[in-house]
C-alpha positions in Angstrom: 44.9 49.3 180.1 47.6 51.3 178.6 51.2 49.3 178.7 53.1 50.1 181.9 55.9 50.4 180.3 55.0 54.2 178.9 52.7 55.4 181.5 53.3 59.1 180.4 52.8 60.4 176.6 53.0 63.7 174.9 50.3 65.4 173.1 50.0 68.0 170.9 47.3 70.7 171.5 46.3 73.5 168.9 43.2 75.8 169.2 41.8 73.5 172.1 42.1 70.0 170.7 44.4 67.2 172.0 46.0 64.7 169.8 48.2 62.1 170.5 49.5 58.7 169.3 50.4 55.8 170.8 52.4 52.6 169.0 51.3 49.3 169.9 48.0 50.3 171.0 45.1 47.2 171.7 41.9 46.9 170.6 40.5 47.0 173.7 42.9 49.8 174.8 40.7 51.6 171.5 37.9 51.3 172.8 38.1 52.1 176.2 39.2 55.7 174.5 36.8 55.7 172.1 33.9 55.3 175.6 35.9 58.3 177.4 34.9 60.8 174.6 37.8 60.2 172.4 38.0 60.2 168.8 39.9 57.4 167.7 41.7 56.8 164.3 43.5 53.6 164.1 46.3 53.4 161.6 48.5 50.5 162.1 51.0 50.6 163.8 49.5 53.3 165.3 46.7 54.8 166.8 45.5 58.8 166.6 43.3 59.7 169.6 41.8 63.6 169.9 40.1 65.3 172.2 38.3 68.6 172.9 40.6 70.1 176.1 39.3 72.7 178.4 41.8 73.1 181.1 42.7 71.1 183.9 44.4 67.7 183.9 44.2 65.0 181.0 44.7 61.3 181.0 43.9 58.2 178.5 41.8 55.6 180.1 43.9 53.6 182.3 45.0 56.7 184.0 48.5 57.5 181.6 48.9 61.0 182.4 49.6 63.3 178.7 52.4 65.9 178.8 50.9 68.6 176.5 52.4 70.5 174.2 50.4 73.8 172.9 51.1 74.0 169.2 49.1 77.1 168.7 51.3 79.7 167.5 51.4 83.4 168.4 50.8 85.4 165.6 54.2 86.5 164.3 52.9 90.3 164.1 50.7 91.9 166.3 47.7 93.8 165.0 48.0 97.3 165.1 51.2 98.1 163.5 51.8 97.9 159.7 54.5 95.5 158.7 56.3 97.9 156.7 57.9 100.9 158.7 59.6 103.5 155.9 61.7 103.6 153.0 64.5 105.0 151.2 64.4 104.2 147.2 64.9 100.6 146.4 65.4 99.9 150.4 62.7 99.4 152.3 62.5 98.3 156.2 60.0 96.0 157.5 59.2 94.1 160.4 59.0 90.2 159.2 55.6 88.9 158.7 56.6 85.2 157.3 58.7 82.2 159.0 60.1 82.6 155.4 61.6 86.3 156.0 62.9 85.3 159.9 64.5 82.1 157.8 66.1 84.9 155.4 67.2 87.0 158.4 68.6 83.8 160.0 70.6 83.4 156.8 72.0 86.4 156.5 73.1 86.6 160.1 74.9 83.2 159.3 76.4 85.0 156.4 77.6 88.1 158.6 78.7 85.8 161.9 79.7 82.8 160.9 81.2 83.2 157.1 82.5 86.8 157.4 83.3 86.8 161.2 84.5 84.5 163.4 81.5 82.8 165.1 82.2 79.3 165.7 78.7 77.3 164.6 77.1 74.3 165.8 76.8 71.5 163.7 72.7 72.1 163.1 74.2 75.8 162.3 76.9 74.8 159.9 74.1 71.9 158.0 71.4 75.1 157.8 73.5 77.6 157.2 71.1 79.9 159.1 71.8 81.4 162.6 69.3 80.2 165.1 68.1 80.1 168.1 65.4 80.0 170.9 64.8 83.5 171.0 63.7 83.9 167.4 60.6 82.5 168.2 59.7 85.3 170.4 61.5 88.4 168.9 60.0 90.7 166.7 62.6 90.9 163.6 63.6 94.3 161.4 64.7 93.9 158.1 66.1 95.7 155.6 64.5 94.7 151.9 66.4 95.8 148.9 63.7 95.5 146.3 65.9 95.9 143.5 68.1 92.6 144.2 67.1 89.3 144.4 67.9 86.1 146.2 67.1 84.0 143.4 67.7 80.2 144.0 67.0 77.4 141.3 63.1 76.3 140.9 62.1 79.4 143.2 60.4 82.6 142.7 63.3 85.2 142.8 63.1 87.6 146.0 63.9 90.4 147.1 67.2 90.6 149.0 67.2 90.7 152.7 70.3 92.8 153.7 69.7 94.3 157.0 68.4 92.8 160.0 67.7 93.8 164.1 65.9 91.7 166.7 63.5 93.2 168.8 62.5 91.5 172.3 60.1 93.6 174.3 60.3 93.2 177.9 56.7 92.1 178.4 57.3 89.1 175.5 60.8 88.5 177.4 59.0 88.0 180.9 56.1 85.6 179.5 59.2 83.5 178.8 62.7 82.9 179.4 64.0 87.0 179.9 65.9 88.9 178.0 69.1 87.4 176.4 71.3 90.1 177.6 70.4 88.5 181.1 73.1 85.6 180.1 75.7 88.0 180.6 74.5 90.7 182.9 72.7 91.3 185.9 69.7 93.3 184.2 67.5 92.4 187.6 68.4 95.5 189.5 68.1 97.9 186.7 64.4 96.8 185.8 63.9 97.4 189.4 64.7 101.0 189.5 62.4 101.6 186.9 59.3 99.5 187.7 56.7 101.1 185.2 59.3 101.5 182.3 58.7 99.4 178.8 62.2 98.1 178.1 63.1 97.0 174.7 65.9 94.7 174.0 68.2 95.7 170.6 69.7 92.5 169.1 71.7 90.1 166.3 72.5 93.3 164.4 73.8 92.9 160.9 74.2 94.1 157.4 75.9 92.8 154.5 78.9 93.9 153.3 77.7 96.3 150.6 74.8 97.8 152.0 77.0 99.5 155.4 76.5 102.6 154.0 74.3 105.7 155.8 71.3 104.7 154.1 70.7 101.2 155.6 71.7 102.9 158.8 69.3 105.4 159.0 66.5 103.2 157.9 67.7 100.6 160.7 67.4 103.5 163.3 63.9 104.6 161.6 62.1 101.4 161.8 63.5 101.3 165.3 62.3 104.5 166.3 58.9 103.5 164.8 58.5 100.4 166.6 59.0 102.3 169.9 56.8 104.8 169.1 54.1 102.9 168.6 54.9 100.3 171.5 55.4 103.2 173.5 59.1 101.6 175.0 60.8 103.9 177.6 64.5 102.1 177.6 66.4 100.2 175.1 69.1 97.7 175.8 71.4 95.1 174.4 74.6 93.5 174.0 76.9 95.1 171.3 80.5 93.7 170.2 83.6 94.5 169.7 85.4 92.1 167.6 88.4 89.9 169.6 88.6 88.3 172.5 91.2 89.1 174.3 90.2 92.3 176.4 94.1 93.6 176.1 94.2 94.1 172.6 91.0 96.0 173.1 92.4 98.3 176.1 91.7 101.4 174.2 87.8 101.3 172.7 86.7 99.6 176.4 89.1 102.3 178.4 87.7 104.6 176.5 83.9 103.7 177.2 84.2 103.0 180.7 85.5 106.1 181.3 83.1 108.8 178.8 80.3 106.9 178.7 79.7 104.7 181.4 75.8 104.7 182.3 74.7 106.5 185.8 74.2 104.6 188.4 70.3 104.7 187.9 70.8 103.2 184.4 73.6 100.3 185.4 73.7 97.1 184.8 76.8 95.1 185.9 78.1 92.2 184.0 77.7 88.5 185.8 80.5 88.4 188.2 81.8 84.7 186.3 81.8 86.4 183.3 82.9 90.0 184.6 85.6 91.9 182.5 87.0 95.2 184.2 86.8 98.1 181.1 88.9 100.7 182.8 92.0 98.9 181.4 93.9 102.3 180.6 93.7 105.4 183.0 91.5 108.2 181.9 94.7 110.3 180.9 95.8 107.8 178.8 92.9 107.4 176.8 93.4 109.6 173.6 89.7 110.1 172.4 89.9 110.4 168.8 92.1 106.7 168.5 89.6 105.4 170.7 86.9 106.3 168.1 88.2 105.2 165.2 88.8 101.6 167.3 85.1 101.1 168.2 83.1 99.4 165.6 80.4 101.5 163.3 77.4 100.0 165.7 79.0 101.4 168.9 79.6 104.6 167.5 76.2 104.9 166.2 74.8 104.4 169.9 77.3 107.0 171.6 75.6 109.7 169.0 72.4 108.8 169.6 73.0 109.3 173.2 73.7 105.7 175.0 75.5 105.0 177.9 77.7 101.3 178.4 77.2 99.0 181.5 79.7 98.4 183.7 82.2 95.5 182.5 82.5 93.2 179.4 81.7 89.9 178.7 83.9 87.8 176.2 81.9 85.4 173.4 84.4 82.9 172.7 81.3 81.0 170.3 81.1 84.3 168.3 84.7 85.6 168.7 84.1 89.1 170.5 84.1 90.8 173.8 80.5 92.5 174.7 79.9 95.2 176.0 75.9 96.5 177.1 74.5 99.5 175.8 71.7 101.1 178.1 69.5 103.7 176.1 66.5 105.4 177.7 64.5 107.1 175.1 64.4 110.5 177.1 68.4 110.2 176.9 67.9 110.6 172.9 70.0 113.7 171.4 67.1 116.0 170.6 68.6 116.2 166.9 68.2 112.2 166.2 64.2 113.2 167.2 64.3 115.6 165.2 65.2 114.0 162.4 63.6 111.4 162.6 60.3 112.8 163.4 58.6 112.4 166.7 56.1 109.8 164.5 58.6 108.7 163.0 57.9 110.0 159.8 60.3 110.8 158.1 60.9 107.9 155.8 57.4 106.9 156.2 56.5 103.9 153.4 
């Protein structure tokens, strides 16, 4: 009989086969597993026990229930699409296809946030320098390669540099598990109502190093974007984008300025969580003087206003990454006709 005292245990399952151990197992306790069709491997202190799994509930002899944890991993690119997207010279954008390149986007999104911004890290953060969390798991993730630097490190094979990055969350992935992030700041529910049989993609964690914020890492950015919705066939884009600051006064102009010229329609809407709520129209519409407000809004924003996207209604502030958010709302038929153009409607342009 298994000891009262840990009547519940957790398993790990991968491709159909349970294994769990247990401390301070007995003999007896061994072989009552071992008659129930377990395979036992007894390595004091502890012994292994696995199992071929087939659905429905599972229990050691002596009726312990197992909490089981599925260790089988998605694959971390779906067939169909290849891994590299276009390219411009020695840059070259690519969806990851390693843990290692989503550990060298996680670096370099510490780099941008944390050590060049003012995003306030955990401790786990700070000791791993890389920028993580649950979401990564079930993103899709677009780099920017720059295949003629390197990331060399002592006793390791020198890489190329990693010096863009975008993450991708597609709105099927996001409701097989915990929704979209934007949904901790806004009220996306009623918006993915009104558009029941759209694909919506979510935009996220944008950076680039300092060097490479140049046209060129831009435009591939954008390209490998327009590629993955291309081929995913995605009918609305969304996403948090940030202003730097958090104190929605000194940023009267750039939000005035958005609520008031490019706030989305009311079909497109989403309003920011009413704890977190921020009103934008902080200056009247007279006092807004366009071409100030412009040169206050950050490069990302402005690239989204010329590609055609529309702002949700209020801002959230970020006091863990120092800025005030605001959601851009992008359906793809609301694309400027120029940036398809461009482009290509294959998205061909910089094709690798």
């Amino acid at each position: 009989m298994l000891s009262p005292r840990k009547r519940t245990h957790r398993a790990a399952s991968r491709d159909g086969i349970v294994s769990i151990m247990l401390p301070n197992f007995s003999p007896r306790e061994a072989t009552a597993a071992w008659k129930a069709g377990w395979e036992t491997k007894v390595q004091a202190p502890f012994a292994r026990f696995r199992q071929t799994f087939e659905g429905g509930d599972l229990a050691l002899p002596g009726g312990a229930p197992i909490l089981l944890k599925n260790r089988a991993k998605r694959p971390l690119l779906e067939p169909g699409l290849d891994p590299s997207l276009g390219r411009i010279g020695a840059l070259e954008v690519r969806l990851a296809s390693t843990k290692s390149e989503i550990r060298r986007a996680q670096r370099l999104r510490y780099r941008v946030f944390y050590e060049e911004m003012s995003a306030v890290p955990t401790g786990m953060a700070a000791l791993k320098r890389r920028d993580v969390d649950a979401y990564d798991a079930i993103c899709d993730h677009l780099l920017v390669i720059d295949h003629a630097a390197t990331d060399a490190k002592p006793f390791r094979k020198a890489r190329p540099k990693v010096v863009g990055t975008y993450r991708l969350l597609r709105q099927d992935r996001a409701e097989a598990h915990f929704g979209f992030y934007s949904s901790g700041e806004y009220d996306l529910a009623p918006l993915l109502e009104r558009h029941p049989g759209k694909r919506f993609l979510e935009l996220g964690r944008s950076c680039v190093l300092k060097p490479y914020r140049t046209k060129r890492t831009v435009e591939l950015l954008w390209h490998g974007i327009w590629a993955y919705v291309q081929h995913h066939r995605i009918d609305a884009m969304l996403g948090c984008a940030s202003l730097e600051g958090t104190d929605p006064e000194r940023l009267a102009l750039p939000l005035s300025f958005l609520h008031h010229h490019a706030r989305a329609p009311e079909a497109w809407r989403a309003r920011a969580l009413p704890e977190r709520y921020v009103a934008m129209d902080r200056l009247a519409k007279e006092a807004v003087e366009p071409k100030a407000a412009l040169m206050a809004l950050p490069p990302l924003v402005k690239g989204y206003l010329r590609v055609g996207a529309t702002f949700g209604d209020g801002a959230v502030v970020d006091r863990q990454f120092g800025t005030t958010d605001v959601l851009v709302v992008l359906p793809v038929s609301g694309i400027a006709a120029r940036y398809i153009g461009h482009f290509g409607a294959g998205a061909d342009r910089h094709a690798a």
